[in-house]
N, C-alpha and C positions, 0 to 999 in steps of 0.2 A: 741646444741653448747657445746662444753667444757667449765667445769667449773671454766677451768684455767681463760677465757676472764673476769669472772665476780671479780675473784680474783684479774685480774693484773689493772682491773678499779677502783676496791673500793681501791687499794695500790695506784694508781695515784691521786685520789682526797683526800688522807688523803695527801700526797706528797706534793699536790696545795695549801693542807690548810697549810700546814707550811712554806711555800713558802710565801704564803699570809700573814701570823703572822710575817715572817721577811719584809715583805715589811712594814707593815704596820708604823711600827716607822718612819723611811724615809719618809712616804709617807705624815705624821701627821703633821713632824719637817719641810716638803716642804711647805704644804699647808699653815701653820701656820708661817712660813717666808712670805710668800706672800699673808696675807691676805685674805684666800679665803674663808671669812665666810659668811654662809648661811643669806638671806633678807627673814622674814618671813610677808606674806600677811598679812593686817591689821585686813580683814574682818574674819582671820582662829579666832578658839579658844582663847579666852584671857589668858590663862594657854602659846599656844605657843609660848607668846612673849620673853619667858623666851631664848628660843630655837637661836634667833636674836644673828646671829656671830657665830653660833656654826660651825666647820670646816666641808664643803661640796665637792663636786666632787672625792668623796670617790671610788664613780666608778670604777675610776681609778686600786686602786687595785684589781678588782674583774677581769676586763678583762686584766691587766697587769700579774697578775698569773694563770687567764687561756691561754692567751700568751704562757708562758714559758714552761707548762707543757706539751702544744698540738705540740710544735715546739718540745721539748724533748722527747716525747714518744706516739704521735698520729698522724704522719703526714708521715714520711718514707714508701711510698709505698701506701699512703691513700691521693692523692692527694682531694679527695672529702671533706676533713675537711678542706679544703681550702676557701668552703664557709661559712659555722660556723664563722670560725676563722675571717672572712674577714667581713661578719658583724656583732659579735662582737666587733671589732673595729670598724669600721666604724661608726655605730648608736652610739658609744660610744663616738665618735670625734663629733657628731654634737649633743648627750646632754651635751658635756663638753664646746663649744661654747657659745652653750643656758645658760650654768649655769655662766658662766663667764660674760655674760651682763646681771645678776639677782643680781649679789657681792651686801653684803652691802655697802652702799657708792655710787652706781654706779646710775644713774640714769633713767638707761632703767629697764625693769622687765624678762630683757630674749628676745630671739628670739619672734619674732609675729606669731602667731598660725598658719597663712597661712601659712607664710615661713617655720616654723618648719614640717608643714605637706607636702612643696612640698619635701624638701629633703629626710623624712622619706618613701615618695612616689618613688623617682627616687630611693632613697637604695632597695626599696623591688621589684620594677621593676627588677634592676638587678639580684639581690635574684631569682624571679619566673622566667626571664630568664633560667636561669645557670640550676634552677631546673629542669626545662621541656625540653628543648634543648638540655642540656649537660648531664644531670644524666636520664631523661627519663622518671620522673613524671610529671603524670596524670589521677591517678586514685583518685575516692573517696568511701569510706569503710563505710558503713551502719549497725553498729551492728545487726544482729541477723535476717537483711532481705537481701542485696547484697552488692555488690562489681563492679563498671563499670566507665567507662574513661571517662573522661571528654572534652580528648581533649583540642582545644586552649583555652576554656574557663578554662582549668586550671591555665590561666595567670592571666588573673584577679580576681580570688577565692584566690591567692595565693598571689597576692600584697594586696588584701583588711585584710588578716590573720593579715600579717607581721604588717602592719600600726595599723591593731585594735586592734592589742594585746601588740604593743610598745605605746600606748597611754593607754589601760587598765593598766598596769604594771605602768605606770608614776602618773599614780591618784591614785594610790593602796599605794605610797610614801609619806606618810602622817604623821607618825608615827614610834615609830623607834623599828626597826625591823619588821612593817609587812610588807611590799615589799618583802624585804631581806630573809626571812623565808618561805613564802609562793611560793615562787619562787623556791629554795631550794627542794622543797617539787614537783615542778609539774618538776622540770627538775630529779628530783630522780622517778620518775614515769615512764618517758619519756625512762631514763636510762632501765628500767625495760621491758617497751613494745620494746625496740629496744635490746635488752638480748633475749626476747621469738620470736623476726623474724631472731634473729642470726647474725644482723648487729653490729659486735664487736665494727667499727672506733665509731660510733654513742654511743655507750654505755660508750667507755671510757671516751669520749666529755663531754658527760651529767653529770657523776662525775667528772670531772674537774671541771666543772662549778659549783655544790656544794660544790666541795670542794672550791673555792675560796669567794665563798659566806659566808662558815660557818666561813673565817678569816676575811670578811669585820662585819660580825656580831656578831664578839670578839671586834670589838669596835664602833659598834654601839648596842651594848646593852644598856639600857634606865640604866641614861638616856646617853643618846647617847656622845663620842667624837667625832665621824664623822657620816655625813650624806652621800649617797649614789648620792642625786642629779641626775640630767638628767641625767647625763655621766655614772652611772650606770643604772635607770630604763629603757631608752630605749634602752640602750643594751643588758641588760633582757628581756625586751621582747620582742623585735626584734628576739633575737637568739632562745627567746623559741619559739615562731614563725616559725623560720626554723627547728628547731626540731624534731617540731612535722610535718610538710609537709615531712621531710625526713622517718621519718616513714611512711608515707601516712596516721595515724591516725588525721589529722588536723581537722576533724568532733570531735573529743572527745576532744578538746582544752578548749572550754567553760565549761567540766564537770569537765577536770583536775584543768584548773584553775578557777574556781568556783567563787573563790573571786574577781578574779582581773575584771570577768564578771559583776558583782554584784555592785561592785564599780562603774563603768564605766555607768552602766545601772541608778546607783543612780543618777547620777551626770544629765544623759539625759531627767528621770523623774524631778528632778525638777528646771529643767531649760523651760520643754514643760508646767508644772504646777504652773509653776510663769509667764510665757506669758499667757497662756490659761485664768488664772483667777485672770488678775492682778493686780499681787505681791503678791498673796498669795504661801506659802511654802508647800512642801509636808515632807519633812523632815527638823529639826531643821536646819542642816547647812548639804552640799552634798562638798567633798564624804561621804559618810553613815561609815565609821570611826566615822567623829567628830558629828554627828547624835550619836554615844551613847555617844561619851564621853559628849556630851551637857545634857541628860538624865539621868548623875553620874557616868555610868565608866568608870575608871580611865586607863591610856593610857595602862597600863600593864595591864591591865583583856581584854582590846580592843585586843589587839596584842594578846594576848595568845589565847582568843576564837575565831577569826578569823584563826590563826593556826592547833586549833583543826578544825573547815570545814574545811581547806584544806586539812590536813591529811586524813579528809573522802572523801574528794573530787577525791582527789590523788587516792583511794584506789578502789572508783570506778569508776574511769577511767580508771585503769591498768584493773579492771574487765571486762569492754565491751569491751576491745581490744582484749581479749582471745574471745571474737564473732565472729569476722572475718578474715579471711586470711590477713598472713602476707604482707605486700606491697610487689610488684614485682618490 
C-alpha cells in the first residue's frame, strides 16, 4: 500500500482531534445548561462520591467529531464506512438514553439490563447482517495454524463480538481516562492491521476515531470535566467490534483489548464467587479497577498501568495478525 494512505489518516485524526477540542466547549456549556451530571453508585468507592454531578454523556463529542471527519473525508466513494459510521451512532443514541435515565436527580438508575441488552442485540444483528450479506464476511483467521469460513454461523460469532465487547468497554468506564485511552490504543492497532491488508477506508476510520478520543480526553483527564458515560462506551465498543470483524481479525479482539476482557471477565468471577460461596468476594470490589484502588492505588497509577497493558496488548495483537493472511 502507499504510504501516502497512512499519511493522509494520521492528518485526518489529528484533524478530528481538533475538531473534537472545538466541540468540546459547546458541548461542556450544553451539558452543564442542562444538567446532565453523572449519578455515582453508592456501593462504588467512597473516594467516587466526590465524582457525583460531574458532567456526563461526553460521548457525545467523541462520535459527533468522528461524524464529521468521516462524512468529510472517508466516505465519497467508500460507501462501506457506512456501517462504522452507522453504529457509532446508533450504539451511541442508545447509551445516551441509558445515561439520561441515570441524571442525578432522576430516579431511575438507567435503562434495565435486559432492555439495554435487547437493543445492543438487534444493533449488532443488523451490524453481522450487512457484514455477511452485503460486504461478504465469513471467514475466521487462526494465527499461525489456518484461515477457513464460517459460513452462516458467521452471524452469530458476530452479534455475540459486537454485544460482548460494547458491554466490556462499558465496565472498563470506571475511571477517568481508562476506557478513553485504552480504546484509543486497540482502534490505533486496528488502524495498523487494516494498513498491512491494505484496506485504506478502514485505516482512516480507525484514526478518526483516535483522534476524536484523544479530544474527549483533553477533558477528561483526572480529575475529569466530563465523563464519557454510555453514550460514549458503547459506542466504543460497538464500533471497535465492527472494526475488527471488518478486518476479519475479530479472533485477536480479546488480545488487542486485553483489558477491557479482563475487566469484564472480573466482574463475571465474582459475581459466580459471591453465589457459589455465599457472599463471599473474590475481589475487594469488581470491576477489578476499583479492586486496586481498594488495595492503595490511586486512580492515576490505576489508569496509567492499565494503559501500559494495553499498549502491550495492542502491540501483540498487531504481532499475531502479521500470522495470517490478510482477510478477503
Amino acid at each position: 500500500m502507499d504510504v501516502d494512505v497512512m499519511v493522509y489518516s494520521l492528518l485526518v485524526g489529528a484533524f478530528t482531534f481538533l475538531v473534537g477540542l472545538f466541540l468540546g466547549r459547546p458541548v461542556i456549556s450544553l451539558l452543564r445548561h442542562y444538567r446532565i451530571g453523572k449519578a455515582i453508585r453508592e456501593e462504588g468507592p467512597a473516594g467516587h462520591q466526590a465524582k457525583v454531578g460531574t458532567l456526563t454523556m461526553g460521548g457525545i463529542l467523541i462520535f459527533a467529531a468522528t461524524f464529521i471527519s468521516t462524512i468529510l473525508f472517508n466516505l465519497l466513494g467508500r460507501l462501506s464506512m457506512l456501517l462504522p459510521l452507522t453504529v457509532v451512532v446508533t450504539s451511541g443514541l442508545i447509551g445516551a438514553f441509558d445515561d439520561m435515565l441515570g441524571l442525578v436527580g432522576r430516579n431511575r438508575g438507567g435503562l434495565a439490563g435486559r432492555v439495554k441488552l435487547l437493543l445492543l442485540t438487534i444493533l449488532a444483528t443488523g451490524a453481522a447482517l450487512v457484514l455477511h450479506f452485503l460486504l461478504g464476511y465469513e471467514r475466521i483467521h487462526i494465527p499461525f495454524i489456518v484461515s477457513f469460513s464460517l459460513g452462516w454461523l458467521y452471524i452469530p460469532v458476530a452479534i455475540f463480538v459486537i454485544v460482548g465487547t460494547a458491554n466490556a468497554v462499558n465496565l472498563t468506564d470506571g475511571l477517568d481516562t481508562l476506557a478513553g485511552g485504552t480504546a484509543a490504543m486497540a482502534f490505533a492497532a486496528y488502524g495498523i492491521i487494516a494498513y498491512l491488508q491494505g484496506q485504506s477506508y478502514l485505516v482512516t476510520f480507525c484514526f478518526t476515531v483516535v483522534g476524536a478520543i484523544l479530544a474527549f480526553l483533553w477533558y477528561n483527564a483526572y480529575p475529569a470535566q466530563l465523563m464519557m458515560g454510555d453514550t460514549g462506551s458503547l459506542a466504543l465498543g460497538a464500533t471497535l467490534a465492527t472494526v475488527a470483524l471488518m478486518t476479519g481479525q475479530w479472533l485477536l479482539l480479546p488480545v488487542v483489548g486485553f483489558v477491557f476482557v479482563a475487566v469484564a471477565v472480573s466482574v463475571i468471577l465474582q459475581v459466580a464467587y459471591f453465589k457459589l460461596t455465599g457472599g463471599k468476594r473474590l475481589f475487594r470490589m469488581a470491576p477489578i479497577h476499583h479492586h486496586f484502588e481498594l488495595v492503595g492505588w490511586s486512580e492515576p497509577q490505576v489508569t496509567t498501568r492499565f494503559w501500559l497493558v494495553g499498549i502491550c496488548a495492542a502491540m501483540v495483537g498487531v504481532a499475531l495478525a502479521l500470522a495470517v493472511p490478510p482477510a478477503t
